[in-house]
PyMOL Python script that loads the backbone (N, CA, C, O; Angstrom):
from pymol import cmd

cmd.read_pdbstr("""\
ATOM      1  N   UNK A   1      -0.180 114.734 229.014  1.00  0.00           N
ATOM      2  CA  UNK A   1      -1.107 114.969 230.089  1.00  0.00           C
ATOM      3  C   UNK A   1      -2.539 115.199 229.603  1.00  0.00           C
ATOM      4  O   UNK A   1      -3.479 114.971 230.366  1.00  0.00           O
ATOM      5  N   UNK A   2      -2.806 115.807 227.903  1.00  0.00           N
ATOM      6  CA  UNK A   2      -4.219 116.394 228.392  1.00  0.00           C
ATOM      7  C   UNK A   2      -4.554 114.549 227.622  1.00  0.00           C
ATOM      8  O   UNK A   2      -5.643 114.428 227.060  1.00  0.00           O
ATOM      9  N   UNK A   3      -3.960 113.748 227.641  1.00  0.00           N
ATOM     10  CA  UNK A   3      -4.986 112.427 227.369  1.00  0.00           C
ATOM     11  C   UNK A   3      -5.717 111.747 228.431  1.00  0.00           C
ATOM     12  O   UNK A   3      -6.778 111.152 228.243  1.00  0.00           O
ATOM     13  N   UNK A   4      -4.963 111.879 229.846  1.00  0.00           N
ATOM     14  CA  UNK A   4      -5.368 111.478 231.085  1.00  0.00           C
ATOM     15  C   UNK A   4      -6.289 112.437 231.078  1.00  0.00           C
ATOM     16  O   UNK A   4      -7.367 111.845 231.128  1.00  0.00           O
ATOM     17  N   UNK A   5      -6.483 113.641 231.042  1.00  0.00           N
ATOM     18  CA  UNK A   5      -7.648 114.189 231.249  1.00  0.00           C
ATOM     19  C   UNK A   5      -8.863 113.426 230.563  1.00  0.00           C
ATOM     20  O   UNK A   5      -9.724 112.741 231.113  1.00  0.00           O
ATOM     21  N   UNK A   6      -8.692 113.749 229.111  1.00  0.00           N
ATOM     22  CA  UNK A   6     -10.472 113.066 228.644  1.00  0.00           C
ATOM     23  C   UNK A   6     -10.444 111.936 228.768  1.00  0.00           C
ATOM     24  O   UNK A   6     -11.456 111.715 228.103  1.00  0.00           O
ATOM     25  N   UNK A   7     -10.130 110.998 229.066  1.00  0.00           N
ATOM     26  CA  UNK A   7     -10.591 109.501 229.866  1.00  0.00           C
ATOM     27  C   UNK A   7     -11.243 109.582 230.723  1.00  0.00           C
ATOM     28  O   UNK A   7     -12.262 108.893 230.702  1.00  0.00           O
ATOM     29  N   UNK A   8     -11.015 110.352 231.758  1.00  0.00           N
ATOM     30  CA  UNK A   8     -12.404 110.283 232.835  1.00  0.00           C
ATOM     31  C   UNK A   8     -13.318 111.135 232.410  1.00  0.00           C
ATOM     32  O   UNK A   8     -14.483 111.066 232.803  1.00  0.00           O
ATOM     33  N   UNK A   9     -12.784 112.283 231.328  1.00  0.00           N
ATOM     34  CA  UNK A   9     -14.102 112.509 230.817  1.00  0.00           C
ATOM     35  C   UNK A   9     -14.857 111.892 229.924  1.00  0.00           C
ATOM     36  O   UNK A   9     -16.073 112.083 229.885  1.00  0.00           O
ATOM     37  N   UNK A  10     -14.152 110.978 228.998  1.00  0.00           N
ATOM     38  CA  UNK A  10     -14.754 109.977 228.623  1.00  0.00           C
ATOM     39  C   UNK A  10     -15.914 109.187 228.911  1.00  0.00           C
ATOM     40  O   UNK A  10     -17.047 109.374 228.467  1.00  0.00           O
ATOM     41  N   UNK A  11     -15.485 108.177 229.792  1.00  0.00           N
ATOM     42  CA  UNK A  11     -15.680 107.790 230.654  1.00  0.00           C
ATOM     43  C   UNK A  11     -16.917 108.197 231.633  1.00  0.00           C
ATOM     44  O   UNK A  11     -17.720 107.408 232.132  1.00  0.00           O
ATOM     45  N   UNK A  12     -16.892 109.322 231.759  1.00  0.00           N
ATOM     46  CA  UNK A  12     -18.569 110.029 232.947  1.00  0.00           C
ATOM     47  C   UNK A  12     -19.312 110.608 231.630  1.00  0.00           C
ATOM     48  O   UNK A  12     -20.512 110.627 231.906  1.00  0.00           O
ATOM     49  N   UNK A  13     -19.099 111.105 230.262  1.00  0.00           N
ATOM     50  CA  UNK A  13     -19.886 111.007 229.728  1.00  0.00           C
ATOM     51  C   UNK A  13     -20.581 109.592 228.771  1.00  0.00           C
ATOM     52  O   UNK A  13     -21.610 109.824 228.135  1.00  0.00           O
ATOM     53  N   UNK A  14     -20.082 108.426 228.724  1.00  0.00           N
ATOM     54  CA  UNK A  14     -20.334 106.922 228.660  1.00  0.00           C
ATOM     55  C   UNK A  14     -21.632 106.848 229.429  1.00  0.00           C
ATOM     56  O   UNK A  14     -22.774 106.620 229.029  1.00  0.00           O
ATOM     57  N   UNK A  15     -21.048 107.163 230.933  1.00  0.00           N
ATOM     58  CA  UNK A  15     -21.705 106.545 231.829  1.00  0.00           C
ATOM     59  C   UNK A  15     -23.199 107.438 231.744  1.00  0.00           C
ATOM     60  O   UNK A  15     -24.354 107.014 231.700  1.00  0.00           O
ATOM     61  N   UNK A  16     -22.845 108.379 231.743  1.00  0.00           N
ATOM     62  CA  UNK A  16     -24.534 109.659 231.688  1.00  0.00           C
ATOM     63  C   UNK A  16     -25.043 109.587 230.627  1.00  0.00           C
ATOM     64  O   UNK A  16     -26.174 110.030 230.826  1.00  0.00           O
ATOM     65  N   UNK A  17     -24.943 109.244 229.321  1.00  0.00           N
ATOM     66  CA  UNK A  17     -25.825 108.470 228.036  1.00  0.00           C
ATOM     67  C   UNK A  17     -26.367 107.836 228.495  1.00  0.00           C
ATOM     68  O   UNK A  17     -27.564 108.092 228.623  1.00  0.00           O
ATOM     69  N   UNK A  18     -25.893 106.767 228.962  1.00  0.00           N
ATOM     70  CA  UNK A  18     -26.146 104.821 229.228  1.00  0.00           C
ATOM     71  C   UNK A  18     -27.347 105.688 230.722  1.00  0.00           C
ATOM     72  O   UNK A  18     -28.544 105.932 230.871  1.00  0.00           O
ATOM     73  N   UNK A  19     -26.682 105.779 231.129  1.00  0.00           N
ATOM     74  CA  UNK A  19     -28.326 106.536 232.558  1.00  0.00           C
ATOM     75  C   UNK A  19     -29.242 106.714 231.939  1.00  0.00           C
ATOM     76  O   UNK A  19     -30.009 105.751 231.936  1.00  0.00           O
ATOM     77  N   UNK A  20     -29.650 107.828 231.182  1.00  0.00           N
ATOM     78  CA  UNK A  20     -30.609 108.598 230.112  1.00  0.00           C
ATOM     79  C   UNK A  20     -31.138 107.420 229.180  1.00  0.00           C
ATOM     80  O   UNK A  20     -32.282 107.343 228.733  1.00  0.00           O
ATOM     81  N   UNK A  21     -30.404 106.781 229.028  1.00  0.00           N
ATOM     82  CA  UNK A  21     -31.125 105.637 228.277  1.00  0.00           C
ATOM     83  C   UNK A  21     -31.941 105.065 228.809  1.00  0.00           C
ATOM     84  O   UNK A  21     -33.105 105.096 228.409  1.00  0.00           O
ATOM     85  N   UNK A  22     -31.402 104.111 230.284  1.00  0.00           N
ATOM     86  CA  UNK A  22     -31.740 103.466 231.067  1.00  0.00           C
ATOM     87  C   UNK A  22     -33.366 104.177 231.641  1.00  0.00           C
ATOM     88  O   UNK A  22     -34.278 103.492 232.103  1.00  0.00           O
ATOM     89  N   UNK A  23     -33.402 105.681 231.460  1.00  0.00           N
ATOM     90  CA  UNK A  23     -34.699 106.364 232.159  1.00  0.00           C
ATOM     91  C   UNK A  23     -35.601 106.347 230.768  1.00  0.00           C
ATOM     92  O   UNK A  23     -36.803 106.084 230.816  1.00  0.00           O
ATOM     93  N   UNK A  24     -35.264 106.497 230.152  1.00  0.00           N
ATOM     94  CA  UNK A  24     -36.323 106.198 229.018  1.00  0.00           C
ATOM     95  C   UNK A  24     -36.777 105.085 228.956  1.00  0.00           C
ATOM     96  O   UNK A  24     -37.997 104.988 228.823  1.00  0.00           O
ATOM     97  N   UNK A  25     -36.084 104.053 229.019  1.00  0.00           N
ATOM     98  CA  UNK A  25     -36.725 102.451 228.919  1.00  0.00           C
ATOM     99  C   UNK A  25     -37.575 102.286 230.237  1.00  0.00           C
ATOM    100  O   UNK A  25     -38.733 101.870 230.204  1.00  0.00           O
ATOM    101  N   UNK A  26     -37.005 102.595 231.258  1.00  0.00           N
ATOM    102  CA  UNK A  26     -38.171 102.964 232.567  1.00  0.00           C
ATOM    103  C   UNK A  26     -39.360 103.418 232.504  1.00  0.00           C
ATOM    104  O   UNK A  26     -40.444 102.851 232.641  1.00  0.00           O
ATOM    105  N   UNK A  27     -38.896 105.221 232.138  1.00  0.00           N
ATOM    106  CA  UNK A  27     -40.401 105.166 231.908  1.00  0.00           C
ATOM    107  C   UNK A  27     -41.067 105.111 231.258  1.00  0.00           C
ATOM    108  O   UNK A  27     -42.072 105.758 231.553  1.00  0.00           O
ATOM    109  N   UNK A  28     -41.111 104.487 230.130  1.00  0.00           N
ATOM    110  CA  UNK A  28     -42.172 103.826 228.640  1.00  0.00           C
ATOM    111  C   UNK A  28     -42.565 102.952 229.488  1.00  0.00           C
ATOM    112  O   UNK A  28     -43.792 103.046 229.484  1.00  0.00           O
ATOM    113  N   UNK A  29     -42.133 101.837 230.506  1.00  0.00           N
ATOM    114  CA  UNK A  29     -42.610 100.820 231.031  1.00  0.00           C
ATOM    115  C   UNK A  29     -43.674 100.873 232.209  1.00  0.00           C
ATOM    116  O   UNK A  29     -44.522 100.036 232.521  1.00  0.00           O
ATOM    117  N   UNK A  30     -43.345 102.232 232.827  1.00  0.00           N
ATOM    118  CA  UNK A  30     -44.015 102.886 234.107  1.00  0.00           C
ATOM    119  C   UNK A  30     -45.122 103.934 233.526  1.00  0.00           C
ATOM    120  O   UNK A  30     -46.118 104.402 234.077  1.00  0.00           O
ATOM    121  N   UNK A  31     -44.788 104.063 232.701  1.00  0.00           N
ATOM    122  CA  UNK A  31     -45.666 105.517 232.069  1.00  0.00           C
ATOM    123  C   UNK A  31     -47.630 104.747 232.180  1.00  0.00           C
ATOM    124  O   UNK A  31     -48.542 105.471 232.579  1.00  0.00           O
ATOM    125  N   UNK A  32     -47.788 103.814 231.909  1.00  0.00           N
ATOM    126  CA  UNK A  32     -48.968 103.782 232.117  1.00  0.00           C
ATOM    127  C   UNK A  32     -49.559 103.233 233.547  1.00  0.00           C
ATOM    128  O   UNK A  32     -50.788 103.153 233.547  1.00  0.00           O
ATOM    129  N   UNK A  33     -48.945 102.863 234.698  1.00  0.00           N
ATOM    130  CA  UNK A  33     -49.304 102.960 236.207  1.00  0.00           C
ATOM    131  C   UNK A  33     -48.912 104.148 236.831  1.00  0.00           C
ATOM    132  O   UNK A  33     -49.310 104.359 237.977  1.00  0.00           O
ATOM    133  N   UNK A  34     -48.134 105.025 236.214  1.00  0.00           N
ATOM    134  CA  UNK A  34     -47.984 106.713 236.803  1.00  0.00           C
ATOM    135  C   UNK A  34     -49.131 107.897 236.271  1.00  0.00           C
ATOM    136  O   UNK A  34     -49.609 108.937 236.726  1.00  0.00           O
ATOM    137  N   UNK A  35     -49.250 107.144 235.132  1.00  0.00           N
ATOM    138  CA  UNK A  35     -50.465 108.196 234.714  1.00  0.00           C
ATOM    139  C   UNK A  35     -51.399 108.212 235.308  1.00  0.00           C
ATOM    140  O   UNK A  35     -51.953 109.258 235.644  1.00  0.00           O
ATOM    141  N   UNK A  36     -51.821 107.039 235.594  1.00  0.00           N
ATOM    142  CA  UNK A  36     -53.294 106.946 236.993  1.00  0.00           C
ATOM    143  C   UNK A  36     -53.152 107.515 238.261  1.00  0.00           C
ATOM    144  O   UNK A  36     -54.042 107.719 239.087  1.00  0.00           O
ATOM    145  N   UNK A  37     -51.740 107.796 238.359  1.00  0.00           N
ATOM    146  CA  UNK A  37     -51.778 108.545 240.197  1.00  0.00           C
ATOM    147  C   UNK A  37     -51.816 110.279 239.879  1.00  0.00           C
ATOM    148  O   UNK A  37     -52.289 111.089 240.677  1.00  0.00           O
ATOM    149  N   UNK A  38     -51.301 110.588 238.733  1.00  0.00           N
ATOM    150  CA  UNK A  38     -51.957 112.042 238.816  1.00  0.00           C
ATOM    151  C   UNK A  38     -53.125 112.476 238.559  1.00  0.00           C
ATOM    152  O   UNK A  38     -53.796 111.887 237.711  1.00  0.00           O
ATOM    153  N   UNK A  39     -53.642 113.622 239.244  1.00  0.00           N
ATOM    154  CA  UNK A  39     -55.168 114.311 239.993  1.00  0.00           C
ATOM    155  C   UNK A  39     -55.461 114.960 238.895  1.00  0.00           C
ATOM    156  O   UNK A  39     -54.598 115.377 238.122  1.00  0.00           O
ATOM    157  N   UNK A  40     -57.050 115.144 238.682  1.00  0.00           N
ATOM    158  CA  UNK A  40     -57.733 115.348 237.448  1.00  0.00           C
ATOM    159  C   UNK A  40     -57.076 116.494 237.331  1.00  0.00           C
ATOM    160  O   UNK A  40     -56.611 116.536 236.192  1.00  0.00           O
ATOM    161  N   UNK A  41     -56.785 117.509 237.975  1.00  0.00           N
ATOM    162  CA  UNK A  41     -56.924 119.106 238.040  1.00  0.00           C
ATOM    163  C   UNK A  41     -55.272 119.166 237.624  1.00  0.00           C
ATOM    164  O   UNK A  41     -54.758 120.282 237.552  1.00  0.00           O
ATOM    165  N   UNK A  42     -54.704 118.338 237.436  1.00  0.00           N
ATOM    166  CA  UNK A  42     -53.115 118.367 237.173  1.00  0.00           C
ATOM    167  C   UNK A  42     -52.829 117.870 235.897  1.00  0.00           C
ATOM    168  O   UNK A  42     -51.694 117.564 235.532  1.00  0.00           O
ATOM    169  N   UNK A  43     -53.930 117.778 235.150  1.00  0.00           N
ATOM    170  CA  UNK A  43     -54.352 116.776 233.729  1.00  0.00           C
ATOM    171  C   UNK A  43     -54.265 115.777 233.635  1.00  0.00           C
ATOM    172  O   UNK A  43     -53.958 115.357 232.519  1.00  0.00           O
ATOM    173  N   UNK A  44     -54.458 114.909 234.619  1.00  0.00           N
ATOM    174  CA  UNK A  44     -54.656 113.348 234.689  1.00  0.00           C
ATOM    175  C   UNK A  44     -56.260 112.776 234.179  1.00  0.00           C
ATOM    176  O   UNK A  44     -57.054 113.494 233.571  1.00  0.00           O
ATOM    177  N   UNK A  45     -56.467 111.660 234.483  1.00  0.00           N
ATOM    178  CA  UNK A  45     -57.480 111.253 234.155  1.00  0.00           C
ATOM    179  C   UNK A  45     -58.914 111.449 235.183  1.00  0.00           C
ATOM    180  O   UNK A  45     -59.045 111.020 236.329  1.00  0.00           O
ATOM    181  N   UNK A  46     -60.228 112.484 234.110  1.00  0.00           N
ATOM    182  CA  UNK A  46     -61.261 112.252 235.059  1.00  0.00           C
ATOM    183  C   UNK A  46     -62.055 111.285 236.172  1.00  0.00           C
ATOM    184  O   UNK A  46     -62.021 110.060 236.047  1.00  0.00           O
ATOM    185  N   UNK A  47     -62.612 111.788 237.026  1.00  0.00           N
ATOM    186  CA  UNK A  47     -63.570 110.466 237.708  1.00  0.00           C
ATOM    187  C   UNK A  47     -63.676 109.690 236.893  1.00  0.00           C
ATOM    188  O   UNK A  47     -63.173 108.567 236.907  1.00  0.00           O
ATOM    189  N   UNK A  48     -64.701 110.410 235.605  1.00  0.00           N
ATOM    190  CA  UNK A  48     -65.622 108.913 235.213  1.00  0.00           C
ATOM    191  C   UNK A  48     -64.983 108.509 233.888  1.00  0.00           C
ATOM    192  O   UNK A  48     -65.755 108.349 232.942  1.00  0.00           O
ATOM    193  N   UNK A  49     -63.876 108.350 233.721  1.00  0.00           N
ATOM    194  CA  UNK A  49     -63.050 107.918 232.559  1.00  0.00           C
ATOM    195  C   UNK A  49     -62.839 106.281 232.699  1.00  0.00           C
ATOM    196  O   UNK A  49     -62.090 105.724 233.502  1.00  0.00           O
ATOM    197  N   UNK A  50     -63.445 105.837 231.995  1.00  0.00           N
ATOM    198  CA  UNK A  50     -63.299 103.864 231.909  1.00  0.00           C
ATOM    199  C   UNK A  50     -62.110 103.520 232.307  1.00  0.00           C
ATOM    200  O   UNK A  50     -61.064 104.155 232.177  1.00  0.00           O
ATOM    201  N   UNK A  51     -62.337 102.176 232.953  1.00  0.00           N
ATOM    202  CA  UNK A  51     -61.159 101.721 233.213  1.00  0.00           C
ATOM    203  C   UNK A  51     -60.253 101.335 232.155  1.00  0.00           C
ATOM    204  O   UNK A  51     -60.660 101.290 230.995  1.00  0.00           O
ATOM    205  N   UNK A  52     -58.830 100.998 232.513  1.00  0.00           N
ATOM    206  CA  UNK A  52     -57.835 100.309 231.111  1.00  0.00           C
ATOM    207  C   UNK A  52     -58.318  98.722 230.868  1.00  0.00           C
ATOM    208  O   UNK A  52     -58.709  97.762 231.532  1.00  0.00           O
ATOM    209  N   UNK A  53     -57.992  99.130 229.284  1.00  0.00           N
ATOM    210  CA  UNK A  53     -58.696  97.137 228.940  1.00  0.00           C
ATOM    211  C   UNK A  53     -57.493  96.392 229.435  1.00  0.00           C
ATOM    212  O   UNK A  53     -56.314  96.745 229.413  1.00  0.00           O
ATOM    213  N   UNK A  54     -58.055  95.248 229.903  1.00  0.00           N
ATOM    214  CA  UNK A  54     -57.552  94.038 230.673  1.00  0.00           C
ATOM    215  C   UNK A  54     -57.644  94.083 231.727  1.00  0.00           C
ATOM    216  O   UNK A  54     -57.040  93.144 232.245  1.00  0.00           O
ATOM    217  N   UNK A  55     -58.310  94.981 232.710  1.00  0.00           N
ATOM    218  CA  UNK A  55     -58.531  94.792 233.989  1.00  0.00           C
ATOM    219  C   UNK A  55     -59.702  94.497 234.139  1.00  0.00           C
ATOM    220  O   UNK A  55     -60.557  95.026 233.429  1.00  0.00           O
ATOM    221  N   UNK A  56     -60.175  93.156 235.544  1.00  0.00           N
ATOM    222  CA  UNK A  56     -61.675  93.042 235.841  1.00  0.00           C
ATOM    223  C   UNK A  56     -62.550  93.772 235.744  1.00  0.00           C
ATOM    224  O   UNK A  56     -63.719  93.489 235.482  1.00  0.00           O
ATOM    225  N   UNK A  57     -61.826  95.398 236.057  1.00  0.00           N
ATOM    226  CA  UNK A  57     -62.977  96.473 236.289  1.00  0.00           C
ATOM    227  C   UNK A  57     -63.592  96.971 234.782  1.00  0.00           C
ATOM    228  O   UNK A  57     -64.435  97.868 234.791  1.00  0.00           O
ATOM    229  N   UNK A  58     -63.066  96.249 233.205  1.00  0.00           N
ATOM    230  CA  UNK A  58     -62.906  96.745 232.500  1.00  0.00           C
ATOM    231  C   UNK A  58     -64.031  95.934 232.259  1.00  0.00           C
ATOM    232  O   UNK A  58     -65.086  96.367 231.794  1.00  0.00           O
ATOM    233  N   UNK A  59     -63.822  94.775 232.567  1.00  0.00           N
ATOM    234  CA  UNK A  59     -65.318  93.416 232.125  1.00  0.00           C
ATOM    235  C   UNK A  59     -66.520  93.948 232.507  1.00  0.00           C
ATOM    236  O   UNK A  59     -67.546  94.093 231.843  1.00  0.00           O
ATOM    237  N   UNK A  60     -66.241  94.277 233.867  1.00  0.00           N
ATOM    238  CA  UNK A  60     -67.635  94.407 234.254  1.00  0.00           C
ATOM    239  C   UNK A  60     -68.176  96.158 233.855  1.00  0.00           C
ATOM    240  O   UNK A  60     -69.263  96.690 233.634  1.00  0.00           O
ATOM    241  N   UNK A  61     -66.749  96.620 233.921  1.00  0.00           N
ATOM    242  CA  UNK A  61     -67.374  98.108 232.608  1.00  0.00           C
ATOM    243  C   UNK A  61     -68.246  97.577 231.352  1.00  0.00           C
ATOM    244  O   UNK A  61     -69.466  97.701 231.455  1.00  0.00           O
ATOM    245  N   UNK A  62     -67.906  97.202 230.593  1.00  0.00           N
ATOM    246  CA  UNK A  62     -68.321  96.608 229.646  1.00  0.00           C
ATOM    247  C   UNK A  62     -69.654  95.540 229.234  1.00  0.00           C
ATOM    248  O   UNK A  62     -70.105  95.364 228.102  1.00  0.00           O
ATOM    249  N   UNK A  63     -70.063  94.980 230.355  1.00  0.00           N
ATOM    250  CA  UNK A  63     -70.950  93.975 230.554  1.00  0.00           C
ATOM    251  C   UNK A  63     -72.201  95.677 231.217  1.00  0.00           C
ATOM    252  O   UNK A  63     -73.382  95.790 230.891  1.00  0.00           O
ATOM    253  N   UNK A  64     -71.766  96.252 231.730  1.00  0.00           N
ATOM    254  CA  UNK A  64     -72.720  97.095 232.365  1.00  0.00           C
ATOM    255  C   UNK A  64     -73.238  97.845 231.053  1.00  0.00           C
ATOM    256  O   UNK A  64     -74.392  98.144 230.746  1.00  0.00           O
ATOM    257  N   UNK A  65     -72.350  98.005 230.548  1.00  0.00           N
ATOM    258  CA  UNK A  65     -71.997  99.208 228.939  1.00  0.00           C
ATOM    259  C   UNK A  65     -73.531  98.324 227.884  1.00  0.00           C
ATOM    260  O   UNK A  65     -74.654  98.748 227.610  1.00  0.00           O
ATOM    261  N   UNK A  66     -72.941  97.204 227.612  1.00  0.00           N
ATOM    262  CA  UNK A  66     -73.944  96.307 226.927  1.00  0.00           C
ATOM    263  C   UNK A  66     -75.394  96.207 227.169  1.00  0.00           C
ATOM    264  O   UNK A  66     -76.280  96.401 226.337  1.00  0.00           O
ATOM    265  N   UNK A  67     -75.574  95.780 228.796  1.00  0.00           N
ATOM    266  CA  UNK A  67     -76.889  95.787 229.236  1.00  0.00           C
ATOM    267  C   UNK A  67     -77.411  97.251 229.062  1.00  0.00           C
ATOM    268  O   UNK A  67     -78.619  97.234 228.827  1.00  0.00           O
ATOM    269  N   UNK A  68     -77.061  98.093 229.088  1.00  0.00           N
ATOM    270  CA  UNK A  68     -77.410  99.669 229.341  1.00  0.00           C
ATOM    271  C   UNK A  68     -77.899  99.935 227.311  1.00  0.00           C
ATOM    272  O   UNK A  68     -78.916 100.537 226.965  1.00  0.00           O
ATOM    273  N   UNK A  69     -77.344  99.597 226.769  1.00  0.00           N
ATOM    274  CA  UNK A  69     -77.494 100.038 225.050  1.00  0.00           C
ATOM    275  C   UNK A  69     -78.711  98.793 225.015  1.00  0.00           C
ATOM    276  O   UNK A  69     -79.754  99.136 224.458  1.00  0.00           O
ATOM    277  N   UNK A  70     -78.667  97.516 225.510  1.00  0.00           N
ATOM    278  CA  UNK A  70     -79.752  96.572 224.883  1.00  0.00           C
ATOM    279  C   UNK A  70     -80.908  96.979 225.687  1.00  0.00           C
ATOM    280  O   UNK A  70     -81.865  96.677 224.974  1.00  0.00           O
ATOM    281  N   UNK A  71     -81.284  97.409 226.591  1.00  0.00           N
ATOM    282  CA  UNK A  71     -82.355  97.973 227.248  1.00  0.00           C
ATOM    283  C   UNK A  71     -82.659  98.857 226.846  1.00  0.00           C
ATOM    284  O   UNK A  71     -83.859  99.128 226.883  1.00  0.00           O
ATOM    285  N   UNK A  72     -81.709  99.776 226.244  1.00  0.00           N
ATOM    286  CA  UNK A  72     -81.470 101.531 225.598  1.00  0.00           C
ATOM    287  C   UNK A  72     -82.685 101.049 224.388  1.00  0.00           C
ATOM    288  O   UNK A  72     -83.852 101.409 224.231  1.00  0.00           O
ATOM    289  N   UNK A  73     -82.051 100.342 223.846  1.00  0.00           N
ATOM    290  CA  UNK A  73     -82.661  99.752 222.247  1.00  0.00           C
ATOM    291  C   UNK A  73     -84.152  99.072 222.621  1.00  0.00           C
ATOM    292  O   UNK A  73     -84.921  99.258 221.677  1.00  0.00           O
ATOM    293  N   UNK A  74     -84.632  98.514 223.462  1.00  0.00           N
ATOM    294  CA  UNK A  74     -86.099  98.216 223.713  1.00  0.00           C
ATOM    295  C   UNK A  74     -86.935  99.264 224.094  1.00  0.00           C
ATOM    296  O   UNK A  74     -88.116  99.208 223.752  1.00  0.00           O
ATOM    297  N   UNK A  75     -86.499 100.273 224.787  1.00  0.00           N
ATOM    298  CA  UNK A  75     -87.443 101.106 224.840  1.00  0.00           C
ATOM    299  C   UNK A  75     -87.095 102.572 223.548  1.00  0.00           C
ATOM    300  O   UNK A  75     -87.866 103.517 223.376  1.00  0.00           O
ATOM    301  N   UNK A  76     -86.341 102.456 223.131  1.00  0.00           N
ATOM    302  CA  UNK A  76     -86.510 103.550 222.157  1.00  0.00           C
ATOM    303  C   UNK A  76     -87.750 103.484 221.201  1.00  0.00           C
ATOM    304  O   UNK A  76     -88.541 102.541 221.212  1.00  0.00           O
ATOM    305  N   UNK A  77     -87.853 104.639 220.321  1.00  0.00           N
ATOM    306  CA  UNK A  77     -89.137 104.260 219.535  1.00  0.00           C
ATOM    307  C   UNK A  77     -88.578 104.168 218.190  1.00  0.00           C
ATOM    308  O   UNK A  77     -87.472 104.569 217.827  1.00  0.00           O
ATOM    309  N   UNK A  78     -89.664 103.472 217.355  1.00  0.00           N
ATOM    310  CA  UNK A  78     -89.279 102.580 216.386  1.00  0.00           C
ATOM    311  C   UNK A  78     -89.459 103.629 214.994  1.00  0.00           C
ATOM    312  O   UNK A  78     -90.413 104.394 214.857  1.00  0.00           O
ATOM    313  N   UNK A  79     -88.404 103.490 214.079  1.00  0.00           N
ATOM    314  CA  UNK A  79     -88.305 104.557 213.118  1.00  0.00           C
ATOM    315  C   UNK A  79     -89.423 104.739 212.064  1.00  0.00           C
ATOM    316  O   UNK A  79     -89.833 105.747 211.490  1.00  0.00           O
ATOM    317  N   UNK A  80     -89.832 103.260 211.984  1.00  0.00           N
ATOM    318  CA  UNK A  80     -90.740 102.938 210.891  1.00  0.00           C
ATOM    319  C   UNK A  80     -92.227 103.533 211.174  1.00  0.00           C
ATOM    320  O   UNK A  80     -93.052 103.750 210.286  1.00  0.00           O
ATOM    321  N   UNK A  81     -92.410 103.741 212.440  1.00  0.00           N
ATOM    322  CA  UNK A  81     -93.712 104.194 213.167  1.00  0.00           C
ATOM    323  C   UNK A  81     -93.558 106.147 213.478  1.00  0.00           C
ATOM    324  O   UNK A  81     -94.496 106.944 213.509  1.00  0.00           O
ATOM    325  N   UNK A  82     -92.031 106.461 213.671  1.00  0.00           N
ATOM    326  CA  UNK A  82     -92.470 108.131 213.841  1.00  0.00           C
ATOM    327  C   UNK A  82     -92.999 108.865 213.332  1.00  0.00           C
ATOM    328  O   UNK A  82     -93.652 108.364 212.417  1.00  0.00           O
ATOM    329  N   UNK A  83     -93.091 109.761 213.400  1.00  0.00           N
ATOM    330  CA  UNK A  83     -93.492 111.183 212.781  1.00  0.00           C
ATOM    331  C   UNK A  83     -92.816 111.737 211.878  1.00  0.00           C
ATOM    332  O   UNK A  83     -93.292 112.418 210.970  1.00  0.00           O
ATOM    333  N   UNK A  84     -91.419 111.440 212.088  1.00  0.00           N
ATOM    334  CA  UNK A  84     -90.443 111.660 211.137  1.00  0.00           C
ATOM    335  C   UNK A  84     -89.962 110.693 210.329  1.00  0.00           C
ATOM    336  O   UNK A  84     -89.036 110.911 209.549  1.00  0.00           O
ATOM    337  N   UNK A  85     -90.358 109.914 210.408  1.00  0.00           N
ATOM    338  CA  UNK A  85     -90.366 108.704 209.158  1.00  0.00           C
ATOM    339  C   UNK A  85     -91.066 109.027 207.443  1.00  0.00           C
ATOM    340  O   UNK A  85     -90.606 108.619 206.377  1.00  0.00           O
ATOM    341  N   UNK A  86     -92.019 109.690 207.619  1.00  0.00           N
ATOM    342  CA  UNK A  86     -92.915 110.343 206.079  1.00  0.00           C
ATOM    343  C   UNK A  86     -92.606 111.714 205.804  1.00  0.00           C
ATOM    344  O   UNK A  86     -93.157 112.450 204.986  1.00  0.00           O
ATOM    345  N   UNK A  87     -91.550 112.002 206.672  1.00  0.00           N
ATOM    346  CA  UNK A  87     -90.924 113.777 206.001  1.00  0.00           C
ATOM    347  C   UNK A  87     -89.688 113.086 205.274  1.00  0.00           C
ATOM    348  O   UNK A  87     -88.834 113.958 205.109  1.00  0.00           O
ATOM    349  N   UNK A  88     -89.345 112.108 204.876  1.00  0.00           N
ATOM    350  CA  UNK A  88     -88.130 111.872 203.860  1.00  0.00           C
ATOM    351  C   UNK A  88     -88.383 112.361 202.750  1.00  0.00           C
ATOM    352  O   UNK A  88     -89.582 112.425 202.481  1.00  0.00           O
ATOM    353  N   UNK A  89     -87.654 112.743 201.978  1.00  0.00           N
ATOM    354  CA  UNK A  89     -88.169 113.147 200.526  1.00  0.00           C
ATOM    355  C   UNK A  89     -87.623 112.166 199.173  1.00  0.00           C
ATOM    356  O   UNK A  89     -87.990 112.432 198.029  1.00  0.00           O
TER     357      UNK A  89
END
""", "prot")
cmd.dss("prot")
cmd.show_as("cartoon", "prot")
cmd.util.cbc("prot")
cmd.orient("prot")
């Protein structure tokens, strides 16, 4: 008799591994479209945190990012001309 017993316990512990498995491979796959639905204040991601690369919003992040540093770089002032250029020692 006690062999009929652990067969179905067998058996339901088989089956509850193989589940637990099955949720891990889930959520490695989900883990990065779930992370975006939780709220900053719950430790998710801020407002102004860039978008993920490969999305459109990431191009035109990026194209904005560029124009903003090459404009950055025309009006800055030039090293060779400061004030602090002849305090090197």
């Amino acid at each position: 008799m006690p062999v009929a017993r652990r067969v179905p316990a067998l058996v339901c512990l088989v089956l509850l591994s193989s589940s637990l498995g099955g949720c891990g491979s889930i959520s490695s796959f989900m883990a990065g479209g779930m992370a975006d639905l939780i709220p900053a204040w719950a430790g998710g991601l801020p407002a102004d945190a860039p978008p993920r690369p490969g999305s459109p919003e990431y191009d035109a992040y990026m194209k904005r990012r560029e124009n903003a540093e090459q404009s950055a770089g025309q009006t800055g002032l030039d090293p060779t001309t400061s004030s602090s250029a002849s305090a090197v020692h």
